[in-house]
C-alpha positions in Angstrom: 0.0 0.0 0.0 1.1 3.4 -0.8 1.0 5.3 2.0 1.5 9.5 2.1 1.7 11.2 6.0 1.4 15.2 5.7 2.5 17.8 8.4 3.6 20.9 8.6 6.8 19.8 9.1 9.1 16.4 9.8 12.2 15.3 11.8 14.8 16.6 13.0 12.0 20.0 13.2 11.8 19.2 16.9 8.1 18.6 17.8 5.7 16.6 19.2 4.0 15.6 16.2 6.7 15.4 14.4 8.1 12.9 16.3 4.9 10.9 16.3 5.0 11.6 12.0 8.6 9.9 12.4 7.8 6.6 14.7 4.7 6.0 12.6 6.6 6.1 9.2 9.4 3.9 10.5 6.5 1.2 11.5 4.5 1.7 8.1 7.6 0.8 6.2 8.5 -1.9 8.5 5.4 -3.5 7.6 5.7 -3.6 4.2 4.0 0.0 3.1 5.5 2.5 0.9 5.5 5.8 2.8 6.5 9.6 1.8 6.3 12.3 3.7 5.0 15.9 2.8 5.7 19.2 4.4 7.1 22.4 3.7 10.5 21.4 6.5 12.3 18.6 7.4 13.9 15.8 5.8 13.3 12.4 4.1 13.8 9.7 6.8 15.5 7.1 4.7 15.8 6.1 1.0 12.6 4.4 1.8 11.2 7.0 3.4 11.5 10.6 1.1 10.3 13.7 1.7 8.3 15.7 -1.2 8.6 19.7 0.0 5.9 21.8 -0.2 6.4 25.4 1.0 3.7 26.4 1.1 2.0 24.0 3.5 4.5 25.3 6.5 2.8 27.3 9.2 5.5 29.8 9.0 5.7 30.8 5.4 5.6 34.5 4.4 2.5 34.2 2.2 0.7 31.8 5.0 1.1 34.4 8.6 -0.4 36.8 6.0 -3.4 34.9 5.4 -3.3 34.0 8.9 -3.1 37.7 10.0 -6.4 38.4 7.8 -8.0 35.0 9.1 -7.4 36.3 13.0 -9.2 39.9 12.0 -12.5 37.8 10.6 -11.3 38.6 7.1 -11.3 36.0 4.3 -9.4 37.5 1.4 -8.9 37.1 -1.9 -5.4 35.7 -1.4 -6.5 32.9 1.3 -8.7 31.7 -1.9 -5.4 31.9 -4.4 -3.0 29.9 -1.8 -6.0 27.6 -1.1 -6.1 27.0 -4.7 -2.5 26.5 -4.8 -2.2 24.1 -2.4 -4.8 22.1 -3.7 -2.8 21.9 -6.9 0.5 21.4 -5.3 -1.4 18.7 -2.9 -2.1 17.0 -6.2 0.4 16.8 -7.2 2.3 15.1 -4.5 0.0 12.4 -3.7 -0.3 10.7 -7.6 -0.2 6.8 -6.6 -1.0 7.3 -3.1 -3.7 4.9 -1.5 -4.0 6.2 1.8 -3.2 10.0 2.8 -2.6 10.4 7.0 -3.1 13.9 8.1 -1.4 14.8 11.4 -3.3 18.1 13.0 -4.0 20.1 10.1 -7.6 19.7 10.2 -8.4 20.6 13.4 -5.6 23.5 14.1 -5.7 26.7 12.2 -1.8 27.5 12.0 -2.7 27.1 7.8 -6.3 27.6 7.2 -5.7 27.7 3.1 -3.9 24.2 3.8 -6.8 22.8 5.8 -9.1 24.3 3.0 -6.9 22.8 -0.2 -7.6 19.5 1.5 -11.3 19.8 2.1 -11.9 21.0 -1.4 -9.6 18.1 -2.9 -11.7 15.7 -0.6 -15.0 17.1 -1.3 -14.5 16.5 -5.3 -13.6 13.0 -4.6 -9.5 13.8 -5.8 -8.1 12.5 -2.3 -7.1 9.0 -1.8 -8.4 7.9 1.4 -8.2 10.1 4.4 -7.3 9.6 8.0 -7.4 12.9 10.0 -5.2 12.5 13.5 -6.0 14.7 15.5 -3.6 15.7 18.8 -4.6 19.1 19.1 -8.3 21.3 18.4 -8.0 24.9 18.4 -11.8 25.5 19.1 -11.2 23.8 22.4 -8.2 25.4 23.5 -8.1 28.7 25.0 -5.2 30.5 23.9 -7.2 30.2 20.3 -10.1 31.6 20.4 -9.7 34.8 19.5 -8.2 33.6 16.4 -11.8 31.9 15.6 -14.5 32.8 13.9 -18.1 31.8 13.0 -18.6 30.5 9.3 -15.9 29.1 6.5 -12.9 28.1 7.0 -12.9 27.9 10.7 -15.6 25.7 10.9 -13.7 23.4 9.0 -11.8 22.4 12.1 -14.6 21.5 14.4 -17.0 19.4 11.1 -16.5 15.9 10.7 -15.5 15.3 7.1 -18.0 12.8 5.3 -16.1 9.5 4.9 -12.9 10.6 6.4 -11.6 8.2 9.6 -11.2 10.3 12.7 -8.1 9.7 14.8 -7.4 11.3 18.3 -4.6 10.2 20.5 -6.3 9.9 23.9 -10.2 9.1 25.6 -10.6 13.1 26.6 -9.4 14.1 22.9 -11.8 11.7 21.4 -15.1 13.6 23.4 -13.9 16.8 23.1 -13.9 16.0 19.4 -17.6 14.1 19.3 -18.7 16.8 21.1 -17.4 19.3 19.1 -18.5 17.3 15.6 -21.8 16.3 17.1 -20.9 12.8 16.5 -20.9 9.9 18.4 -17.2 8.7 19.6 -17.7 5.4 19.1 -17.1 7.2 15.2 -13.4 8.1 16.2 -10.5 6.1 17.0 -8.2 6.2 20.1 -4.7 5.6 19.0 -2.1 6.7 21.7 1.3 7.9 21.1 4.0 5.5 22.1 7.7 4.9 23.2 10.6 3.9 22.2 12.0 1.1 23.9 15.0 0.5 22.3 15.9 4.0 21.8 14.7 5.4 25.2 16.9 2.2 26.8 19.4 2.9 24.4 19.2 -1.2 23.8 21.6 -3.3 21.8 20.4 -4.8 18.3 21.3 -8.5 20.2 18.9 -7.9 22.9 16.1 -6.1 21.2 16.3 -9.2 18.9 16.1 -11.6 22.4 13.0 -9.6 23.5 11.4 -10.4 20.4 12.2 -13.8 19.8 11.1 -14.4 23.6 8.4 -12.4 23.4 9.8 -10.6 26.6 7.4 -7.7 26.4 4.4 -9.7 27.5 6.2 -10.5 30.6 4.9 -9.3 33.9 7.0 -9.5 36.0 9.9 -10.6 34.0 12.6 -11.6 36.8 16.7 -11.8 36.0 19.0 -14.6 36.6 22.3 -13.0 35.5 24.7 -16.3 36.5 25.8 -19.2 35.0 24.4 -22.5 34.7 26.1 -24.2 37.4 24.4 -26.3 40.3 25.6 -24.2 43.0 23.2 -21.4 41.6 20.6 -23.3 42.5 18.8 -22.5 39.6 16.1 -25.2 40.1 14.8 -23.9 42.9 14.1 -20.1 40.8 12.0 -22.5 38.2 9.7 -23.6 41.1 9.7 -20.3 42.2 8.5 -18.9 38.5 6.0 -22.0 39.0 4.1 -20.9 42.1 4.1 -17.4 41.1 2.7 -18.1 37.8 -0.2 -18.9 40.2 -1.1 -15.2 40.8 0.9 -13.8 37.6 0.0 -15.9 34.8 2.4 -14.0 32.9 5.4 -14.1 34.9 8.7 -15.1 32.9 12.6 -15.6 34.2 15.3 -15.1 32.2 18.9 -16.7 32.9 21.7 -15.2 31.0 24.4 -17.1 31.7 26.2 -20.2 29.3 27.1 -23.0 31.2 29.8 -23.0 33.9 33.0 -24.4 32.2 35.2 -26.2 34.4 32.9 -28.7 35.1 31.7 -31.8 33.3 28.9 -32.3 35.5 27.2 -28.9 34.4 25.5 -30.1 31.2 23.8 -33.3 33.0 22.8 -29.8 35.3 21.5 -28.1 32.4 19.5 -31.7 30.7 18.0 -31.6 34.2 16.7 -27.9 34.4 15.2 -28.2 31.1 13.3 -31.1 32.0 12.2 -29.6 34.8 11.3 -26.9 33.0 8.9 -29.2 30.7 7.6 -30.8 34.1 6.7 -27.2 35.6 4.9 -26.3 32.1 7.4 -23.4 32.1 8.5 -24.0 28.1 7.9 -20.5 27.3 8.3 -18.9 30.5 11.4 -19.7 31.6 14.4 -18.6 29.3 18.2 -19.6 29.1 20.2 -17.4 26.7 22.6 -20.5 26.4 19.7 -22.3 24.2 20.2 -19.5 22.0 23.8 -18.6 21.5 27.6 -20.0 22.3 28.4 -16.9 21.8 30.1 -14.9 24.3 27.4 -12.0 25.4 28.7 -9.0 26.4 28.1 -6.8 29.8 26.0 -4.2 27.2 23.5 -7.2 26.7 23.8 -8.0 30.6 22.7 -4.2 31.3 20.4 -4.5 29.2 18.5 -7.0 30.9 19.0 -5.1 34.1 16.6 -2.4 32.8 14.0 -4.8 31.4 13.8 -6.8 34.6 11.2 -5.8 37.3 13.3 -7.9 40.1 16.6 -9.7 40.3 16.3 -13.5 42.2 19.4 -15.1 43.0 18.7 -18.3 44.8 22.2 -19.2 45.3 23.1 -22.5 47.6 26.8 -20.5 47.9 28.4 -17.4 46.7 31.6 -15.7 47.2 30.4 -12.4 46.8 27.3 -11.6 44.9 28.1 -8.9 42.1 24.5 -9.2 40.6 23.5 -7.3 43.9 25.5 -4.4 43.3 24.8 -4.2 39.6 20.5 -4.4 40.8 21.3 -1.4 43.1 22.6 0.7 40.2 19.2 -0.4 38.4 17.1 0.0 40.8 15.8 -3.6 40.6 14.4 -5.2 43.8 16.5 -8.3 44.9 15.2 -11.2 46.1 18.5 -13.4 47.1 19.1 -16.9 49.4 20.1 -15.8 53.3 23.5 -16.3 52.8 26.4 -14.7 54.6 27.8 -12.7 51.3 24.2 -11.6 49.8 22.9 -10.7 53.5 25.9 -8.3 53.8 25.3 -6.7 50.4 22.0 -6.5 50.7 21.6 -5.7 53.9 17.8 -4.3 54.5 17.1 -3.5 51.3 16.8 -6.5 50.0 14.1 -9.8 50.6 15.1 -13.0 51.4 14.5 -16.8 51.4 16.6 -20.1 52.4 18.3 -21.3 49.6 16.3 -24.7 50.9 13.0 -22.9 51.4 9.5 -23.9 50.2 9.0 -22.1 46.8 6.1 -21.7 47.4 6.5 -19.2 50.4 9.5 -17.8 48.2 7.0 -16.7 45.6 4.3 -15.5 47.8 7.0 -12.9 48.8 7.5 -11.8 45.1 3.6 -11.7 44.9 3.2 -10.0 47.6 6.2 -7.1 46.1 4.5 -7.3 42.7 1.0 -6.8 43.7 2.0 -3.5 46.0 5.0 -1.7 43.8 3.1 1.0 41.7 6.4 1.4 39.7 6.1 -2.3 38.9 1.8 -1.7 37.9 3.0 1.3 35.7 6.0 -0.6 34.1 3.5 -3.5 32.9 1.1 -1.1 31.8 3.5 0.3 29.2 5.2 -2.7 28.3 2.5 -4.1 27.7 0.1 -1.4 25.9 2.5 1.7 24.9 5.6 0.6 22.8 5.6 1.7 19.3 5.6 -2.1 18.1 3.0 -2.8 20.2 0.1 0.4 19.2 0.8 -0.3 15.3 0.3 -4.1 15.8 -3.0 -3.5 17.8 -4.3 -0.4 16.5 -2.6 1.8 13.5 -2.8 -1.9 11.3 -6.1 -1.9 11.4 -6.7 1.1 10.4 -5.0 1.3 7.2 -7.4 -1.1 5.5 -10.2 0.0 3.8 
């Protein structure tokens, strides 16, 4: 599908929306589309992403604050209809081949009225491709606008719902100031939020983003760390039962152990044959996750980190330990710990940390992790975006969808 997105202006104009314009671009092509770009500044975001300028569509542009001068005053002149007119040619123009046309504010702000009106005409006579107006801002409900606004055409082109066009807002109190201000119901108007990042807010590496999505680690909650090797004295069979009984209350729980194999000992693969089928016995196939099924590779203390800021707790149920480093790195995190009572892990972790005998009943071990989980708001909050607010995540559930006629 050939998709067009238009703003004002794109990335690197610092904005909002333009960062939105960017992230939903990047997604578009990732599926498959064919995207451009138009706006009067910025730059194409790829090869497979261009740019097609039109100056005229900027908010900023001589010809356009002129217009928007006489537009402010009531007046609708005689040069609002000529750079309407324009536009509409120039919007032409750009969009030959397009299937679907996304606009990002421009039909509910009046920062270029002609724009807004080029498009309406265009629409009106049946010369658009189909039209998806995103709204994340409406002038006739803000304030600091309404002196700018004014009974009649064009203005009331900002608060009319567009026959056959699909109305976007990005949140629950955009979509009813918008039926209310349409006089339409809001079951009529999609809510598509703005997203993050992951990768690029946690400045992840390429290895680990490609981890979280062949484990599917998003959909975790909690997602607990095991950063050790695979060695018996880790007493890594014990954190399986834990996962078990926690899976109880948090259906969704998943563990994640990093480490390969410890390797100056034989005896550590018969360890490892045993985990897994323990694993298989616990029902735990796709919950419980060793890195060393994926790679021999060597995986480096960025990966590690990385893992540290995905977790929501570190557990290290360790029979013995000389130190405990994983303790130090969680405080760094700010990961809870939940660690085995022994002598080096009590004195790292003092008070601040919860613990269990490395012989306990996993049973009470994971009612202690419940009992964290179901009381840490960070925790709540952390789940809620993982699980609802990456980028991945809002064009997989709702910006697909919407594409299709």
């Amino acid at each position: 599908m050939n998709i067009a997105i238009l703003h004002y202006s794109v990335p690197p104009i610092v904005g909002g929306v333009e960062s939105v314009v960017a992230h939903h671009a990047y997604l578009m092509s990732a599926g498959g589309h064919s995207v451009r770009l138009i706006a009067a500044r910025g730059q194409s975001l790829s090869e497979d992403i261009p740019l097609v300028v039109i100056p005229l569509a900027d908010s900023r542009h001589a010809r356009v604050t002129e217009v928007k001068d006489q537009l402010d005053r009531g007046e609708v002149s005689k040069h609002f209809e000529i750079l309407r007119d324009e536009l509409g040619e120039q919007l032409q123009s750009a969009l030959i081949g397009v299937d679907v046309l996304i606009v990002h504010n421009i039909c509910s702000l009046n920062k270029n009225l002609a724009l807004t009106a080029a498009l309406y005409q265009l629409h009106i006579a049946g010369k658009l491709p189909r039209l998806i107006l995103w709204h994340h801002d409406l002038a006739w409900t803000t304030p600091r606008y309404q002196k700018e606004l004014h009974a009649g055409y064009p203005w009331s082109l900002l608060k009319t719902a567009w026959p056959e066009a699909v109305q976007v807002t990005i949140s629950e109190m955009r979509q009813i100031e918008l039926a209310e201000l349409m006089q339409i119901d809001k079951s009529q108007i999609h809510v598509i939020p703005n997203g993050v990042d992951l990768g690029k807010f946690l400045k992840l590496e390429e290895q680990t983003l490609g981890y979280i999505k062949r484990l599917n680690l998003l959909q975790a909650s909690p997602l607990l760390l095991l950063p050790v090797r695979i060695t018996s004295r880790k007493n890594i069979e014990f954190a399986l039962q834990i996962l078990a009984s926690l899976r109880n209350e948090f259906p969704s729980a998943q563990m994640i152990v990093t480490g390969p194999l410890g390797p100056h000992n034989s005896a550590n693969l018969q360890y490892f044959e045993k985990l897994i089928a323990l694993r298989e016995a616990l029902g735990l196939k796709n919950a419980a996750h060793f890195l060393a099924e994926l790679t021999d590779e060597y995986i480096s203390d960025e990966v590690i980190s990385d893992f540290y800021k995905l977790a929501d707790a570190l557990l290290l149920p360790s029979f013995e330990e000389g130190f405990g480093i994983p303790i130090l790195e969680a405080g760094f995190a700010g990961l809870p710990v939940f660690c085995s009572d022994i002598a080096p892990l009590k004195k790292l972790g003092g008070e601040f940390a919860g613990y269990f005998s490395p012989n306990e009943d996993p049973e009470r071990a994971a009612k202690m992790l419940a009992e964290h989980f179901k009381q840490d708001k960070v925790f709540g909050l952390r789940t809620s975006v993982r699980e609802q607010f990456t980028w991945e995540r809002i064009y997989s559930t709702k910006i697909a969808s919407i594409l299709k006629p």
